[in-house]
N, C-alpha and C positions, 0 to 999 in steps of 0.2 A: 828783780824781774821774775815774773811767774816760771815755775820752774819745767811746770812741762811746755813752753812755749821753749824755753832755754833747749833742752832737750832736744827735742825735733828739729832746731834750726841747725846745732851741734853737729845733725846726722845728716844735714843737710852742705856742711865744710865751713860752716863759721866759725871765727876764732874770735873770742870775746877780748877787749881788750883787758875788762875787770872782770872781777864776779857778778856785782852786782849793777854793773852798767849796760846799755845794750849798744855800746860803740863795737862795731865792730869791723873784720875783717874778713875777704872771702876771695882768691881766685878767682878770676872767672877762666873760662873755656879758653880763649885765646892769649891767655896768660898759657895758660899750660900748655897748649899746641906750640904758642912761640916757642917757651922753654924747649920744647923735644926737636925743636929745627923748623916748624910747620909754619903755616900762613899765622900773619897776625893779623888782627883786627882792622877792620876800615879807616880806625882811628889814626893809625898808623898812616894808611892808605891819604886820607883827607888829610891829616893834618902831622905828619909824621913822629907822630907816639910809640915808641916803642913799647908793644905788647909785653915780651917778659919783665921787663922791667917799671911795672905799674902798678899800684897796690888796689887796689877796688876795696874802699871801706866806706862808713856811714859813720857819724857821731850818734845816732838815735834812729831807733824800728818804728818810732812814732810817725802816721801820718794822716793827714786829715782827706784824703780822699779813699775810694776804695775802686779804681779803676775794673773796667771788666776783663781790658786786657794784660791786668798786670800778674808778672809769675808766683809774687808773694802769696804769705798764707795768711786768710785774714782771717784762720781759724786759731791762730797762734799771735794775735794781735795783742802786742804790749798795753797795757792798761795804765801801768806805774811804772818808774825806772828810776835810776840812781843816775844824774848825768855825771858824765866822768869829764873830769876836766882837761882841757885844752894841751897842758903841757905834757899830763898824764897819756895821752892818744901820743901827740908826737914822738915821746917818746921812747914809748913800744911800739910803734910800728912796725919796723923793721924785725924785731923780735917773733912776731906775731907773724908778720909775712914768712918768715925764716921757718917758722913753726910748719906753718900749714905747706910750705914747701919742702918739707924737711923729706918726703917719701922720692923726692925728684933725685936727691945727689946719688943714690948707687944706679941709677936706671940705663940704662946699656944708651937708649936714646936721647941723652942729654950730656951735651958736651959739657964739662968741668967749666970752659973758662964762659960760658951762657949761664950756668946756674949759680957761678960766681957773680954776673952781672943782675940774675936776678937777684940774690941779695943785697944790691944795691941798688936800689929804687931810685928814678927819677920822676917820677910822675904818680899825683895822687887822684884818684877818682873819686870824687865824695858824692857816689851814685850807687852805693850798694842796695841798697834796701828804704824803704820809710820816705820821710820828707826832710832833707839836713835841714832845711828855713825851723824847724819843730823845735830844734837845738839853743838853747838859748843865746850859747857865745859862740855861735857859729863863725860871725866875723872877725874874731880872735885868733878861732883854730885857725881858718885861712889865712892868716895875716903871720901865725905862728910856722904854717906849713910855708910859705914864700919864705921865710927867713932861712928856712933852713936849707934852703935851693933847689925844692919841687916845683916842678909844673903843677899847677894846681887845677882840676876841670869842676865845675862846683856844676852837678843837673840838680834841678830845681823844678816844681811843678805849677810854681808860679804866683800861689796862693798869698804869698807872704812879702811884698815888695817892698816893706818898710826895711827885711831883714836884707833882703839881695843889692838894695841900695848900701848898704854898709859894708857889704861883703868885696874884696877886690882880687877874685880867683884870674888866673892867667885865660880860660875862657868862661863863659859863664852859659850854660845850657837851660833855656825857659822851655817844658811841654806845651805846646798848644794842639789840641788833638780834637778839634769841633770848628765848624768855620760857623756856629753858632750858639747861643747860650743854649736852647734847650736840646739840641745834644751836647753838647758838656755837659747837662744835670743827669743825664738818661744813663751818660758811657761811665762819665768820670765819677757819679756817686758822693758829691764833696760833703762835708759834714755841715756848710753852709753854702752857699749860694756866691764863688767869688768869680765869676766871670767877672765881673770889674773891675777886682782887682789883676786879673790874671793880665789883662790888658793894660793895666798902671805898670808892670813891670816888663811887659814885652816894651813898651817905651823905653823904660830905664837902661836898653840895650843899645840906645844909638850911638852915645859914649864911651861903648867900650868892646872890647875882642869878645862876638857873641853868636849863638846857632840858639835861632827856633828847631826843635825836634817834634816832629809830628808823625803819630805810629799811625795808621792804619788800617783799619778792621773793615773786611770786606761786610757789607749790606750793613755797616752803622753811622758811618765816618766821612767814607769814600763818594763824598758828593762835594758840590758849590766850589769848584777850583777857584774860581773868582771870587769866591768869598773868604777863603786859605787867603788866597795871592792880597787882597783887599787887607788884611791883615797883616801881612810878612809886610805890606810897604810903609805902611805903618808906622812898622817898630824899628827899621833902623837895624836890625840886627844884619849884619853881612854874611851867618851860612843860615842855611834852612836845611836841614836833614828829613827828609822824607823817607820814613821808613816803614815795611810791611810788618805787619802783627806775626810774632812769630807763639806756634802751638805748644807754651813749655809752661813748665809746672804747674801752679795750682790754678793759671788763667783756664785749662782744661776742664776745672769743675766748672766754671762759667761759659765757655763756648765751645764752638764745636772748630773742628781743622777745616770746615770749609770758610770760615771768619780769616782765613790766611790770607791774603791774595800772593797771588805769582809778584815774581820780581817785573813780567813785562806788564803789569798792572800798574805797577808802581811809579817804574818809567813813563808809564802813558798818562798817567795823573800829572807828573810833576811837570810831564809837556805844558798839559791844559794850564796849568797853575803860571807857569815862565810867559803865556801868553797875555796874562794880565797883568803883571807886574817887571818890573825894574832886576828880576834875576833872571840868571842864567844856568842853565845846568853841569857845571864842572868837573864832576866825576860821580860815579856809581860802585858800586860794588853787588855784584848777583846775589854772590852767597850770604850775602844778611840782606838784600833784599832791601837794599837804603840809595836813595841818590844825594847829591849835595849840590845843593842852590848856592851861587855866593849873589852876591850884588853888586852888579857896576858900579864901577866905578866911574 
């Protein structure tokens, strides 16, 4: 991996799993809030995931879109990489989590027997960074990580349905973020044109435990509820996460904090949206600014 992309991700809290691979490993925020006693995540909330105890990693930085509202750096954008294999990632995981948490055990705010549990991971997010579909034995790793008795959450941006059909994560998250192709080309920036496929793989969601996620961006996105909802009924998938574009990292060289909207913007979208389709609004959360759709049953 190029070495000053290595670098700047490094100062960023990554923990590579190799040297020369770009799997890697990253906390996020309510990883580290759980750990000190604090709110967890909505994940928690929706679907009862315990925050400290969740690794948030990627097999590969490779992705074929370059969204406008995404935090990565596509100034540091992987070009070549070593893929690191399947057993090789499971392996270290724990290792690598352990690492990057290692500044947590003397902290006055983190109870011994919580930072003990965060070293024992139950649940893995294969949402850190890039596109995991990019990874060639993605369906391995997953199938590797289920054996060992994680929750597995596989997000996905959709592009690649040949790979997600193989894939059998405990939920499986597809982005759809356009209730039409030519905003998908405008926002999402794909390296080809896969609106049709993105739509082959929201299908492939009726079979199995699934959430459309759709971010948000105020004056690019936030139109055609009917055409969302026209979509979500579609697929078959039983959550839909409606979530607000939040104003964090390097999505700031691309737009501005008024591209944010409010969480009652959010709510009042996913109203319109329930009005055309077969969901229902089930829970919310303000502070990340997401609702959760499920689907009658």
């Amino acid at each position: 991996m190029h070495s000053e992309a290595c670098k700047a991700l490094k100062k960023q809290g990554y923990q590579f799993i190799t040297p020369n691979s770009s799997a890697a490993v990253k906390p996020c925020m309510w990883n580290k809030r759980a750990l000190r006693g604090g709110e967890m995540c909505y994940k928690a909330q929706f679907y009862g995931i315990e925050s400290h105890r969740c690794v948030q990693m990627t097999p590969t930085l490779k992705c074929n879109q370059q969204c406008l509202f995404c935090w990565r750096s596509f100034e540091h954008e992987v070009v070549e990489e070593e893929e690191c294999p399947p057993d090789v990632i499971i392996e270290n995981l724990r290792r690598v989590q352990k690492k990057a948490l290692s500044g947590y055990k003397v902290s006055p705010y983190v109870a011994p027997e919580r930072f003990a549990e965060a070293l024992d991971p139950t649940m893995v997010a294969i949402s850190l960074s890039g596109e995991p579909t990019c990874y060639s034995r993605l369906p391995e790793l997953v199938d590797g990580l289920n054996a060992e008795g994680y929750t597995t959450f596989l997000v996905s941006n959709g592009t690649r349905p040949d790979v997600l059909a193989r894939c059998r994560p405990y939920q499986t998250y597809v982005s759809l973020d356009a209730p039409d192709r030519e905003t998908y080309l405008s926002l999402c920036r794909p390296k080809e044109d896969y609106w049709d496929r993105i739509h082959e793989s929201l299908a492939g969601l009726r079979e199995r435990r699934s959430a459309i996620r759709t971010t948000v961006v105020r004056g690019y996105n936030d139109f055609s509820p009917e055409g969302y909802a026209a979509i979500y009924q579609d697929s078959g998938a039983r959550f839909v996460e409606v979530k607000g574009y939040m104003y964090l990292g390097y999505s700031r060289n691309r737009l501005q904090r008024e591209q944010m909207p409010e969480h009652r913007e959010i709510r009042a979208f996913s109203e319109k949206i329930a009005e055309h389709c077969d969901y229902v609004i089930r829970d919310e959360s303000p502070v990340s600014r997401v609702v959760c759709l499920e689907r009658k049953i």
